[in-house]
TIKE-387069 format. One record per residue (C-alpha): x, y, z; residue number from 1. Coordinates in pm, whole numbers, plus 50000, padded with zeros to 5 digits. Layout:
((X; Y; Z); NUM)
...
//
This chain:
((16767; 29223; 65547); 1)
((16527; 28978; 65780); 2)
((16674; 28964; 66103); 3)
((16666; 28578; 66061); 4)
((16897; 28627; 65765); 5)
((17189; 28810; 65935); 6)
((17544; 28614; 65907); 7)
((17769; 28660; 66194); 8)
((18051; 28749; 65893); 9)
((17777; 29092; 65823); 10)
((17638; 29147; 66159); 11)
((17767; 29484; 66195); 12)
((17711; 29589; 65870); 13)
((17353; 29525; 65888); 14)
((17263; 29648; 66191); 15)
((17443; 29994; 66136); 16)
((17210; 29975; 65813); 17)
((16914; 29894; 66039); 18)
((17003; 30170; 66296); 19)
((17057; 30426; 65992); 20)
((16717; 30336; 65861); 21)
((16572; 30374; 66252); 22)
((16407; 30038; 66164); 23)
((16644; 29869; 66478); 24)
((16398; 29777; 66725); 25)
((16574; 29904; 67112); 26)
((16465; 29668; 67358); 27)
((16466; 29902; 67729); 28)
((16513; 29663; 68031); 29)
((16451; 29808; 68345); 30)
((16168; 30104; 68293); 31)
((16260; 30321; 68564); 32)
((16347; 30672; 68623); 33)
((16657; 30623; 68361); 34)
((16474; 30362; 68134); 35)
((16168; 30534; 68081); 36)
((16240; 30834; 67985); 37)
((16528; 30674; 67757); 38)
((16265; 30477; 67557); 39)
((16026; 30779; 67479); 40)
((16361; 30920; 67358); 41)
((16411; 30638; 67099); 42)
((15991; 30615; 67051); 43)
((16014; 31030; 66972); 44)
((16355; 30960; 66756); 45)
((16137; 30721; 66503); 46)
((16288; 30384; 66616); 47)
((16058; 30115; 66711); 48)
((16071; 30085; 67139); 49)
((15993; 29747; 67343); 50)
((16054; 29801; 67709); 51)
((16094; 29510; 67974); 52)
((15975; 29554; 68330); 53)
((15961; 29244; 68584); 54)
((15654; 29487; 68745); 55)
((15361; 29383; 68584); 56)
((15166; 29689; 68711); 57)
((15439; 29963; 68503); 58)
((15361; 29676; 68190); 59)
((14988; 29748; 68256); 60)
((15014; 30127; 68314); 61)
((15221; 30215; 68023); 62)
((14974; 29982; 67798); 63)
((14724; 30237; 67897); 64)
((14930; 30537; 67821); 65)
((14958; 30616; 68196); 66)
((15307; 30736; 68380); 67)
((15427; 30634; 68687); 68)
((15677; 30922; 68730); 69)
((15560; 31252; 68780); 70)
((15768; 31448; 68619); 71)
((15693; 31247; 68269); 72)
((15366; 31313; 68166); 73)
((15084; 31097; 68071); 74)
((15031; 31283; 67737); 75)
((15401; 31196; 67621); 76)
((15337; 30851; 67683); 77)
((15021; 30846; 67493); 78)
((15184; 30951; 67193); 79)
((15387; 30707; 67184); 80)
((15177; 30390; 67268); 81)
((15014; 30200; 67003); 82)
((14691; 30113; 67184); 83)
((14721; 29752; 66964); 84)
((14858; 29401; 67021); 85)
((15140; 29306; 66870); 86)
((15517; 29457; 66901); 87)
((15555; 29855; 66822); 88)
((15616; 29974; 66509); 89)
((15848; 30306; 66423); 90)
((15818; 30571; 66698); 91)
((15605; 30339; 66890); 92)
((15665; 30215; 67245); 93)
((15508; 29927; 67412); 94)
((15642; 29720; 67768); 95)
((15640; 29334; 67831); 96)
((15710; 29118; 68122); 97)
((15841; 28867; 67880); 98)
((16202; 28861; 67843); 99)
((16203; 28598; 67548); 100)
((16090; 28889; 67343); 101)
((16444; 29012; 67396); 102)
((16541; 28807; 67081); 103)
((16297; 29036; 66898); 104)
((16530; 29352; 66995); 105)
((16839; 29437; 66787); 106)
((16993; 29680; 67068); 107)
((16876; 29578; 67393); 108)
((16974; 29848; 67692); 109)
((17033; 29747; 68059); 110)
((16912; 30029; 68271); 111)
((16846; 29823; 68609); 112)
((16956; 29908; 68977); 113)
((17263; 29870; 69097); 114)
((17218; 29897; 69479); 115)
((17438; 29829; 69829); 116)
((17429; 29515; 70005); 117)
((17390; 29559; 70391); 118)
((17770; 29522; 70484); 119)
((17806; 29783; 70173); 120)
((17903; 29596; 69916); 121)
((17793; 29593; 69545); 122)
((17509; 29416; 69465); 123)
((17491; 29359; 69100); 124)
((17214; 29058; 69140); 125)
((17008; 29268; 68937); 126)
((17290; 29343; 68572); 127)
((17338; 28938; 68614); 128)
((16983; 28845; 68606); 129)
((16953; 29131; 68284); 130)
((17265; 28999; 68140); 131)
((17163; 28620; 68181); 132)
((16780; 28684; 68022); 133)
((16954; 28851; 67713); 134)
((17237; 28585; 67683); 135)
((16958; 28327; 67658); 136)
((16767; 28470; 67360); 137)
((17128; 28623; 67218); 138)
((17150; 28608; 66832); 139)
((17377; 28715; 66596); 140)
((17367; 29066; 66510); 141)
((17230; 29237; 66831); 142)
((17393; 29535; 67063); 143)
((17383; 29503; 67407); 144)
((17459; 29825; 67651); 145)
((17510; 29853; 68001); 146)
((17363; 30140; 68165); 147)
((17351; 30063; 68512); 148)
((17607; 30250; 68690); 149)
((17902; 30069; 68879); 150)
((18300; 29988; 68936); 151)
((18497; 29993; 68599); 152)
((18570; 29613; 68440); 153)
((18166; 29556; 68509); 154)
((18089; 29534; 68135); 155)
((18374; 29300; 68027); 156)
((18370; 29095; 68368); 157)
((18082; 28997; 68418); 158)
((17825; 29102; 68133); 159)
((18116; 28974; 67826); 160)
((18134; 28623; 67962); 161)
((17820; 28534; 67975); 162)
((17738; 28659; 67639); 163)
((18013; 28492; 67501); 164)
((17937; 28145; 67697); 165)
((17629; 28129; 67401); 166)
((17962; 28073; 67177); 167)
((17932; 28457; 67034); 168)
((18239; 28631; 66999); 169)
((18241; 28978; 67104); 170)
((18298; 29205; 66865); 171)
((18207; 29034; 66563); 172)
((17886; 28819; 66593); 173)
((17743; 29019; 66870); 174)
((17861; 29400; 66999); 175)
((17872; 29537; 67365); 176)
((17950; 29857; 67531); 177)
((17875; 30078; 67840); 178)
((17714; 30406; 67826); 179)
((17631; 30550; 68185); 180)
((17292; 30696; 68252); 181)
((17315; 31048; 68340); 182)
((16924; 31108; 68420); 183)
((16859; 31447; 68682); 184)
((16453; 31344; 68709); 185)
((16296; 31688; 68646); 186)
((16610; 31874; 68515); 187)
((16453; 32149; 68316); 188)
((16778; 32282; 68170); 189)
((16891; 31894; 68093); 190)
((16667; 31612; 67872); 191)
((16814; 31268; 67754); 192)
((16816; 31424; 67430); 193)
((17028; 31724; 67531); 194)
((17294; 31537; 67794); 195)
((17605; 31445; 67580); 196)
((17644; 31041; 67612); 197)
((17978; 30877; 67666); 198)
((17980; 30561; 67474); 199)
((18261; 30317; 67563); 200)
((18297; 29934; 67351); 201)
((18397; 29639; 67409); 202)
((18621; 29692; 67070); 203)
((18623; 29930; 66805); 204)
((18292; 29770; 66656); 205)
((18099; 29774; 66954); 206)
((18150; 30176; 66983); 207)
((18047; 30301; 66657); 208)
((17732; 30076; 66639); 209)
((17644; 30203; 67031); 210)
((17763; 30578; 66921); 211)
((17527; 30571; 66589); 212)
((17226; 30370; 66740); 213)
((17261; 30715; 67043); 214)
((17384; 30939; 66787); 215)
((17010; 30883; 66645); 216)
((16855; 31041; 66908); 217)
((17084; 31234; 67112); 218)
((17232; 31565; 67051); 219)
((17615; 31509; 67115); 220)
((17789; 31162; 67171); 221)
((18144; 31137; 67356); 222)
((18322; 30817; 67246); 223)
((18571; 30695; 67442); 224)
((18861; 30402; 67452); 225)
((18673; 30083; 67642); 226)
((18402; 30027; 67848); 227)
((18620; 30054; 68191); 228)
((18705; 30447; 68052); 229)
((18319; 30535; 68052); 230)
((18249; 30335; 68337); 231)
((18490; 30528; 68540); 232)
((18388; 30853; 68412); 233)
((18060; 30746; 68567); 234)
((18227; 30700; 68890); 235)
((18428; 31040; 68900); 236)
((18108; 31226; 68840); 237)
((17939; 31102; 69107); 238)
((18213; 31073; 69319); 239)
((18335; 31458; 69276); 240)
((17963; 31538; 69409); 241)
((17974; 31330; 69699); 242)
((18325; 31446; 69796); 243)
((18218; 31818; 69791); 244)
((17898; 31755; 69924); 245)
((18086; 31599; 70284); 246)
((18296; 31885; 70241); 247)
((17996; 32143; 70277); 248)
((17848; 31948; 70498); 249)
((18122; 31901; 70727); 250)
((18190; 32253; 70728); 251)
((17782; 32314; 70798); 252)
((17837; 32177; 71155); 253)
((18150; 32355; 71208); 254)
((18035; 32706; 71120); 255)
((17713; 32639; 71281); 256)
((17948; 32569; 71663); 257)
((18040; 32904; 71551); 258)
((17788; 33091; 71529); 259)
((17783; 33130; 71126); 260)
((17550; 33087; 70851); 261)
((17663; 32811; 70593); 262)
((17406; 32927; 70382); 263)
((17561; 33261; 70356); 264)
((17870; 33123; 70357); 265)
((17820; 32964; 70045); 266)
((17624; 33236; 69901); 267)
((17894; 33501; 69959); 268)
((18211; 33205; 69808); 269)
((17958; 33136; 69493); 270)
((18021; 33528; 69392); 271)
((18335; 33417; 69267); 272)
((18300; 33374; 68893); 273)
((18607; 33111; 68880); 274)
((18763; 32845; 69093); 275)
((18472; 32752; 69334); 276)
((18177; 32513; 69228); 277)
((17856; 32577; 69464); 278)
((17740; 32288; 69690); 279)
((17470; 32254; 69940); 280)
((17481; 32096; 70243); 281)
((17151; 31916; 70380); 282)
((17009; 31632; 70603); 283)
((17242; 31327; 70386); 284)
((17246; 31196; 70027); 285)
((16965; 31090; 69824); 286)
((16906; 30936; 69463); 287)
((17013; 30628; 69310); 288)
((17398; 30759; 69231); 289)
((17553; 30971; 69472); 290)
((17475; 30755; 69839); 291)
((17555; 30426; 69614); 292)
((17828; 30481; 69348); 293)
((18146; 30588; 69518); 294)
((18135; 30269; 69738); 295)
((18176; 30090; 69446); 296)
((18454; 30203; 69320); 297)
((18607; 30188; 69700); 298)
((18523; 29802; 69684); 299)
((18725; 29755; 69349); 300)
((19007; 29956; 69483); 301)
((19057; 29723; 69749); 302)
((19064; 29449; 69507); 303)
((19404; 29620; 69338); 304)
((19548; 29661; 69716); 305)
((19441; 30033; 69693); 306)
((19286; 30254; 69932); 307)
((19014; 30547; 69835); 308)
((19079; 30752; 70136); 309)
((18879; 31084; 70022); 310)
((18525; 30834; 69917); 311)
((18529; 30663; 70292); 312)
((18582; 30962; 70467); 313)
((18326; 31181; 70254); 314)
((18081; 30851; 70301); 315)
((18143; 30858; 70656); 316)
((18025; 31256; 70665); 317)
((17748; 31202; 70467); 318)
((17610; 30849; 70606); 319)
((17629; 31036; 70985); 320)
((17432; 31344; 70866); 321)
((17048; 31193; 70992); 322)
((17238; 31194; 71297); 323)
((17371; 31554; 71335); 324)
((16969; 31651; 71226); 325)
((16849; 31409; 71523); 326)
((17059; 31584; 71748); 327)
((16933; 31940; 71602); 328)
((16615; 31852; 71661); 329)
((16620; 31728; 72021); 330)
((16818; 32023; 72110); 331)
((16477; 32205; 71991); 332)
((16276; 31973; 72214); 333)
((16465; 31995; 72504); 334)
((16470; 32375; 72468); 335)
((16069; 32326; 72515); 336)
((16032; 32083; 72786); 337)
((15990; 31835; 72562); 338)
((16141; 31453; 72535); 339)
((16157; 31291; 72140); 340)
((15963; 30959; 72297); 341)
((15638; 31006; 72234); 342)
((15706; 31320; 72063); 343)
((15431; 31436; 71758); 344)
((15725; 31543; 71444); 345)
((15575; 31575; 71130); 346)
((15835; 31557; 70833); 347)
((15784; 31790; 70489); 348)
((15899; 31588; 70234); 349)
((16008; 31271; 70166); 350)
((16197; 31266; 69797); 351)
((16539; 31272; 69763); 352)
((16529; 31617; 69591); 353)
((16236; 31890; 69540); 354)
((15967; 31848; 69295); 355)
((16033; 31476; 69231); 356)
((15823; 31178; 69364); 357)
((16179; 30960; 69370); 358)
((16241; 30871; 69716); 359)
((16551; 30623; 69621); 360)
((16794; 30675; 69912); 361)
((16617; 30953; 70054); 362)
((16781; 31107; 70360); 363)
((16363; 31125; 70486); 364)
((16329; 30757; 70481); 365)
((16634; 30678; 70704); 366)
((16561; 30989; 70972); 367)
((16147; 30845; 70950); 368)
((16281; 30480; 71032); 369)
((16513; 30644; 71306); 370)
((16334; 30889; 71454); 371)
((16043; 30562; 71509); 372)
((16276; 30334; 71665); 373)
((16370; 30666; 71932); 374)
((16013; 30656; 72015); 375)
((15844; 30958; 71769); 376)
((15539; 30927; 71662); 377)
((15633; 31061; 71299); 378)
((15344; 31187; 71020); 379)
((15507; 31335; 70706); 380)
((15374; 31547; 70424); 381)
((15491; 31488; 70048); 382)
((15259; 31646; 69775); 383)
((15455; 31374; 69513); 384)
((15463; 31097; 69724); 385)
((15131; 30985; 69864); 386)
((15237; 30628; 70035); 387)
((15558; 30535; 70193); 388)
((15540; 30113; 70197); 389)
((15777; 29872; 70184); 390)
((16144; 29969; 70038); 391)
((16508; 29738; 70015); 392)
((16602; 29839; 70370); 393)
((16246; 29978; 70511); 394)
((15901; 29893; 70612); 395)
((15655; 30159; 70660); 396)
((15304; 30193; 70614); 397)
((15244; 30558; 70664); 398)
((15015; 30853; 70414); 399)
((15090; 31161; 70336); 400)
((14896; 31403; 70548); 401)
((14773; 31749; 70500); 402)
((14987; 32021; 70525); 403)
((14747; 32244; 70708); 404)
((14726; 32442; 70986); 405)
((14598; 32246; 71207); 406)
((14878; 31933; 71105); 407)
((15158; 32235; 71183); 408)
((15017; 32350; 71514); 409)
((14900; 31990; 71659); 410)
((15264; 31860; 71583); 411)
((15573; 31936; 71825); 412)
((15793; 31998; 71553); 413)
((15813; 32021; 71216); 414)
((16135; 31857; 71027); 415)
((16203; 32020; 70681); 416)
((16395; 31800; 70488); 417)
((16358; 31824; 70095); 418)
((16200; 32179; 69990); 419)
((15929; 32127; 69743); 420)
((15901; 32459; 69547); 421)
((15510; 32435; 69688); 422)
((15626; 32479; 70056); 423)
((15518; 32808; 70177); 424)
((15796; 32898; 70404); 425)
((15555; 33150; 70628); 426)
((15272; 32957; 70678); 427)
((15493; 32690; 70799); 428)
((15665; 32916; 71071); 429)
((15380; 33095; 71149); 430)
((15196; 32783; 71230); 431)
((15422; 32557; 71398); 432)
((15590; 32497; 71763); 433)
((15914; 32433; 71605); 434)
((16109; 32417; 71275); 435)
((16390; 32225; 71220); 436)
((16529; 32328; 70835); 437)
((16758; 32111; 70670); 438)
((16764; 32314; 70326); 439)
((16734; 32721; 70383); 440)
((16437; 32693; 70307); 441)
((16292; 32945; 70580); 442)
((16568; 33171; 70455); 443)
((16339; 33443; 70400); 444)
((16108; 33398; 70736); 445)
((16139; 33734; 70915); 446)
((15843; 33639; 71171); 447)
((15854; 33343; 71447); 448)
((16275; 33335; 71360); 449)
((16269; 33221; 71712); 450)
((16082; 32923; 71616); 451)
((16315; 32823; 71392); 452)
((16652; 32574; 71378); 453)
((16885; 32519; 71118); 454)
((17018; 32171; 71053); 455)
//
């Protein structure tokens, strides 16, 4: 049936018959680490892919066949891009900057940032502006999913009324649903494909079009009640890692007054094969999720006169971690005659997590910006991350230097904090005054120990 053609009365019906036929056209907004990958997912699954990106530069690159993110090649991307004007056809994937294409798009997926205002606060400026563009060029007959993660009663709140303000009703004329992101950039085990997708409508509707239009492409779809069920889902799986994380780290800088290895700690508890879950401790939280999507849920609470008592207190651990590693590392100074102003401290890696060139919320970028305004002179090393610029709460303009030699010896210390699988541990130690290690990952060192602090 032309999409021109479809009735509000058979809206449903034909779309499920478009999504059967993979002849739907998915419409990606946002074509970042979650949206990206998701539309080569669709592209590879036969359905026709139009991403929308307000950076022209990702529209360009992608219209070349080029990535952006390192751990998603170029030659998947090439596969999938047309190399011709016009919209993609089945199993083809192409990226505007024009959101008025949205009415071309019969699902259209919000997979945009969802980041903290200063005081802490959500800032969903970004799911509005999404939500607004696709209310504008709204037409009978289209899906519209939230991925973004954030506090449950997002969806119906605030995306629902302004799709219904077009004079749609939900449900029947046009269908809307959440279904979190659960992207792990560079998850080997774990694809988008292979990660089992909660899928939570608006109504009854609205969840078996968003489970059969994911059902297409990925391997095992969890339907659940509403929108507010999968949206807190979201929440309790991030939140569960933070909480445990402040617990490990917490316990990091108690065992470590004591003269104990958290590392081994951890290693010895992790031999039990039931009732323990293995967490690391390290320098703070990085990524998009964990540093970000408790405090949401913590700002709705308040809203219903409740308090989240175990999400402050594990935000207050993590947020002060940069701190504890400051301290670590001027201990190590002092130890050498040395003062931090105007000290040389080169930091090894600046992505949130190893073998990733994501440096969303990066622990790094907060103990660079800090360790600067104490009077460092700070150089870091990232093999994935060439420039650090401009970011939401930072301004830098520093390159990625050599990790050489001479970089390790003509630095007065060396700050380890993410542990890039390319990071030889000895070479680092044997060349350097001091090593401050935020993630074990001198573990095996046996010569210059003495060189060497854990943080």
């Amino acid at each position: 049936m032309p999409r021109a053609a479809v009735r509000s009365t058979d809206s449903g019906a034909a779309l499920a018959a478009l999504i059967a036929s993979r002849e739907a056209r998915v419409g990606i907004v946002g074509l970042g680490y979650v949206g990206l990958p998701l539309a080569c997912t669709f592209a590879e699954g036969g359905f026709p892919v139009l991403g929308f990106d307000a950076d022209a530069e990702k529209v360009r690159a992608l219209a070349a066949g080029r990535s952006y993110i390192h751990h998603l090649p170029a030659a998947r991307l090439a596969a999938l891009v047309p190399g011709r004007d016009g919209g993609p056809a089945r199993g083809e994937l192409a990226a505007t900057a024009d959101v008025a294409q949205l009415a071309t798009c019969d699902a259209v997926l919000i997979c945009v940032p969802t980041p903290l205002t200063a005081a802490r606060e959500p800032d969903l400026s970004y799911v509005v502006e999404s939500a607004e563009a696709v209310a504008r060029t709204l037409r009978p007959g289209q899906l519209v999913v939230l991925e973004s993660t954030t506090y449950p009663g997002t969806t119906d709140e605030v995306v629902r009324p302004l799709l219904e303000a077009r004079g749609f009703a939900v449900g029947r004329d046009v269908f809307l649903a959440f279904s979190p992101e659960r992207e792990d950039p560079n998850n080997g085990a774990f694809t988008t494909r292979t990660i089992p997708k909660l899928v939570g409508g608006t109504t009854a509707a609205c969840t078996r079009l968003a489970a059969a239009l994911y059902g297409a492409v990925v391997e095992r779809i969890v339907p659940v009640s509403s929108t507010r069920v999968a949206e807190a889902a979201k929440i309790l799986e991030n939140t569960y890692r933070s909480v445990n994380i402040a617990l490990v780290n917490e316990l990091k800088m108690l065992f470590d007054r004591m003269g104990i290895d958290v590392w081994e700690v951890v290693d010895a508890a992790a031999t039990k094969p039931f009732g323990f879950t293995r967490f690391h401790p390290g320098p703070g939280l990085g990524g998009h999720c964990i540093p970000v999507d408790p405090f949401y849920l913590a700002w709705k609470a308040r809203e219903h006169g409740a308090t989240t008592r175990f999400i402050e207190l594990a935000g207050e651990i993590n947020t002060a971690m940069p701190e504890y590693v400051l301290r670590k590392l001027v201990e190590g100074l002092n130890r050498r005659g040395r003062a931090l102003r105007g000290a040389r401290i080169l930091v090894l890696g600046v992505a949130y997590k190893p073998d990733v060139d994501d440096t969303r919320e990066s622990p790094a970028l907060f103990l660079i910006d800090l360790l600067t305004r104490q009077g460092a002179r700070v150089r870091y090393h990232d093999p994935f991350v060439p420039i650090l610029g401009r970011f939401r709460k930072y301004a830098f303009d520093l390159r990625s230097v050599p990790l050489s030699a001479r970089t390790l010896a003509g630095s007065d210390a060396v700050l380890v904090v993410t542990d890039h699988s390319s990071f030889d541990a000895d070479f680092i130690v044997r060349h350097s005054r001091l090593v401050v290690d935020t993630r074990n990952l001198t573990a095996g060192v046996r010569v210059g120990r003495d060189r060497i602090i854990r943080a």
